[in-house]
VOMI-73562 format. One record per residue (C-alpha): x, y, z negated; residue in one letter. Coordinates in steps of 0.2 Angstrom, whole numbers, plus 5000, padded with zeros to 4 digits. Layout:
<kolvos>
XYZA...
</kolvos>
This chain:
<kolvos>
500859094815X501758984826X499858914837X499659124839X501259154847X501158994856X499259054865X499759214866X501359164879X500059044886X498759174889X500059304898X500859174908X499259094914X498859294918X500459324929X500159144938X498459234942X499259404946X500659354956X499359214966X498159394970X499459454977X499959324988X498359324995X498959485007X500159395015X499159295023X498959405039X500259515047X499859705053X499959745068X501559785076X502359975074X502960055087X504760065091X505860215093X507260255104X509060175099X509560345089X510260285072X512360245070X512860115059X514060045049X514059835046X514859785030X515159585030X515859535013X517159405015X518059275004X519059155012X517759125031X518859075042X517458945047X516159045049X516659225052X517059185069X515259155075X514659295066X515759425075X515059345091X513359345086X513659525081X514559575099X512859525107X511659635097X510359735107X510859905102X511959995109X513959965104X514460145104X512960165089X513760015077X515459965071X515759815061X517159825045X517359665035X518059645018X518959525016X518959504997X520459404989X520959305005X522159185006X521559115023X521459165041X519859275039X520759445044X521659365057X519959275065X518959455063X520459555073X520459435086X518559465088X519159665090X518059695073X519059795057X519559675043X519759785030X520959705016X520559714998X521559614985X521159634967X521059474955X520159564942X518659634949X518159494960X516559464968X515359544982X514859694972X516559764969X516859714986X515359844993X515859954981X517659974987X517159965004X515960095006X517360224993X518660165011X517060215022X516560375014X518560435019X518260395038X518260515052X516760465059X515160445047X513760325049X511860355049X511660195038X512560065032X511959865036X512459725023X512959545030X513559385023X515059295034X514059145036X512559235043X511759255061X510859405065X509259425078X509659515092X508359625088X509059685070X509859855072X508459895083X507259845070X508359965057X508160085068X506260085069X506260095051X507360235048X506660335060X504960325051X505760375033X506260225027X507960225014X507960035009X507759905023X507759715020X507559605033X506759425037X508059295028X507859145037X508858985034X510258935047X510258765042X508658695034X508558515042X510558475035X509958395019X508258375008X509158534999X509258655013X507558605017X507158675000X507958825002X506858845019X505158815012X505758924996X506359055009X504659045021X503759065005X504459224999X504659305017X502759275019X501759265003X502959394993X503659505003X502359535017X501159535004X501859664996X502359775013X500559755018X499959845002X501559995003X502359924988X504159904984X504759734992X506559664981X508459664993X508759474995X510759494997X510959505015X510259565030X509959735021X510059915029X510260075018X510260265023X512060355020X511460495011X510560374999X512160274994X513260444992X511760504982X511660344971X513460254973X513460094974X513460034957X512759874959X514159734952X513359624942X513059424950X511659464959X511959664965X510659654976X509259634961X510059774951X510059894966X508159864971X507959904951X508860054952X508060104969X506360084960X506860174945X507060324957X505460324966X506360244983X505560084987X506359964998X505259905013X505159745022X505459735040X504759545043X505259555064X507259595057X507759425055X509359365047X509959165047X511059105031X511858955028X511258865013X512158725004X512158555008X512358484992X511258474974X512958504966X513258664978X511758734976X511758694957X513158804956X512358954966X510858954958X511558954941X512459114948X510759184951X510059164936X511459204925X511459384935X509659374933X509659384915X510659524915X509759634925X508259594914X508759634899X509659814908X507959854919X506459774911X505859884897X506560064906X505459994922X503959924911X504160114902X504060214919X502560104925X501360144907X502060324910X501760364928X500560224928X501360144944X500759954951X502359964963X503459984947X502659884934X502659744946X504459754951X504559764932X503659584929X504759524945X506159574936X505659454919X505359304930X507059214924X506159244908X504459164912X505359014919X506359004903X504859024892X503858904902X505258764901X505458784882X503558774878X503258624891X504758534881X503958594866X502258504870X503058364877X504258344859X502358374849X501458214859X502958104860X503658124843X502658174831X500858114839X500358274844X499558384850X499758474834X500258624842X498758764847X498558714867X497258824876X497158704892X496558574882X494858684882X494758684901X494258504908X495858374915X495558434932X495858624928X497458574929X497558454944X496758604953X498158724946X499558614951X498958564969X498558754973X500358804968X501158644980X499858714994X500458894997X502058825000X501258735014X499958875018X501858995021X502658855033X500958845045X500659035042X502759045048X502658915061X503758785057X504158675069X505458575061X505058375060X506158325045X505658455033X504058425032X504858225028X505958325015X504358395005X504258244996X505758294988X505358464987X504558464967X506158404959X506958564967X505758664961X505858594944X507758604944X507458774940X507058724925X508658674915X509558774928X508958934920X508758854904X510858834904X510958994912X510359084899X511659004886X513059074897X512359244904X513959334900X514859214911X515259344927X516459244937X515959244954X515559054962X516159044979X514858924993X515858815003X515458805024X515758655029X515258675047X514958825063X513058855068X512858985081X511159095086X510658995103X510558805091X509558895078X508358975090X508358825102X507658705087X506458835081X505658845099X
</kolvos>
């Protein structure tokens, strides 16, 4: 019993490592370029704040300098909890720092939610609404990009997250190639073939009349999952907008990002267990790709957990008990199968970076490092899955100001 159910989670893994490969195939090349449409759109940029007062500075420069024009955008930050001088920084930048104090539902999305029940009361109402982290730096370019977008019907926007800081440690570094990857080989994938691309947290744009439609709703750890789940549930697909790109600082430190990536995957399960099966469901019934696969992207905390266990399962077999006496189906494939598998899955990282034009020296030093951040993942989701009910929200530390002219001057 136990060899049948151990092939049969091999057999489906070693089919989604196949499917979700296919798939990254269509990233390789980029479409040409739409056309662009006349500033037309207003919007609303919400920047969640929890105690910024290093940061938040540079993102209401960056944001005074947008190629759009000013009387089409305003920008409201929520400063969430502070106990800092984050208001005080965002008022001196003549932005509106929007005051929210409640120590019970903390976190970014009953942050959003709040902010956008404030927004809906204003005189003036807004087109669509833009989502920003204080720590981020946004491309001159971005509204316009949203504004191509919407004009073209789309509801859900996510743009191009990029890293502000990928050659601070070997960890940032990871967070770049893991970032370069997903931009190219997941998401452009997916835009090329008109499927549903997933929100990454920041640097997102939705239509008005689609939030009031919807609400919010999204205040688990990771709202931006759960509203992509709930957007595809409804039959609106986000798209991907790969020229709209957004910076974000990543941590500096294994502890730090520890921390934040537990957060992830701890929201992670969560939204599994709420949106896999009701996804999965829709996708049999109205036999949908775009649905099932945002189904299977929704059950990847779950491949990694199963992967983990059964590779510490086979690991235990051999060392303690002379193994293998568990059922193995790679063991009827020859040795270099498996050298083959492993090298193709290190490649595409590489294949994304040259595909993205990476320019910078010491992270490709930084790859040698890059597997054990990748297997980090492992126990990390392994734990998380022990304390998925845990929904205190971890606040990421800056440490230091980046603005938009270094980021662009090292990428050049």
């Amino acid at each position: 019993m136990l060899d049948a159910i151990f092939v049969t989670l091999q057999i489906i893994l070693a089919l989604i490592a196949v499917y979700q490969f296919a798939f990254s195939l269509f990233g390789l090349v980029r479409k040409k370029r739409k056309a662009h449409a006349a500033p037309e759109k207003s919007f609303a940029i919400l920047v969640a704040a929890h105690n910024e007062e290093q940061v938040v500075g540079a993102l209401m420069e960056n944001l005074k300098e947008l190629d759009y024009p000013k009387e089409l955008y305003d920008v409201f930050v929520i400063c969430d909890n502070c106990t800092d001088k984050t208001a005080d920084i965002v008022r001196a930048h003549g932005m509106n720092a929007c005051e929210r104090t409640n120590p019970n539902l903390r976190g970014k999305g009953y942050a959003i939610e709040w902010m956008l029940k404030e927004l809906w009361a204003m005189p003036r109402q807004y087109d669509a609404i833009v989502m920003f982290d204080a720590d981020n730096l946004a491309h001159t370019n971005f509204l316009s990009e949203m504004n191509n977008d919407l004009c073209t019907g789309a509801r859900v926007i996510q743009g191009y997250i990029d890293t502000k800081n990928p050659e601070d440690s070997w960890i940032t570094a990871a967070y770049g190639v893991s970032y370069w990857y997903i931009n190219r080989l997941w998401q452009l994938s997916r835009h090329n073939l008109n499927m549903a691309n997933f929100l990454g947290g920041t640097g997102m744009c939705f239509e008005t009349n689609l939030l009031k439609e919807m609400g919010w709703g999204a205040t688990s750890l990771v709202e931006d999952l759960e509203f992509t789940m709930r957007c595809t549930q409804r039959n609106v697909y986000p798209r991907f907008n790969y020229d709209a790109k957004v910076y974000d600082e990543k941590p500096l430190t294994f502890k730090a990002s520890s921390r934040q990536r537990l957060r992830w995957m701890q929201g992670h399960f969560t939204v599994a267990r709420r949106y896999f099966f009701p996804l999965l469901w829709q996708s049999i019934k109205h036999r949908s790709l775009i649905k099932f696969d945002m189904a299977l992207y929704g059950l990847n905390v779950y491949i990694v957990l199963f992967t983990f266990l059964m590779t510490v399962a086979m690991w235990v077999d051999i060392g303690l008990f002379g193994g293998p006496n568990i059922e193995n189906i790679y063991v009827q494939f020859p040795a270099w199968t498996g050298f083959v598998a492993v090298s193709l899955n290190i490649i595409t990282f590489l294949i994304a970076m040259i595909l993205e034009k990476v320019t910078f020296k010491k992270v490709y030093l930084y790859l040698l490092l890059f597997p054990v951040y990748l297997v980090s993942w492992y126990p990390i989701t392994f734990y998380a899955f022990f304390t998925q009910n845990n929904k205190q929200w971890s606040h990421t530390q800056h440490t230091r100001v980046v603005r938009l002219e270094e980021v662009q001057s090292k990428q050049g």
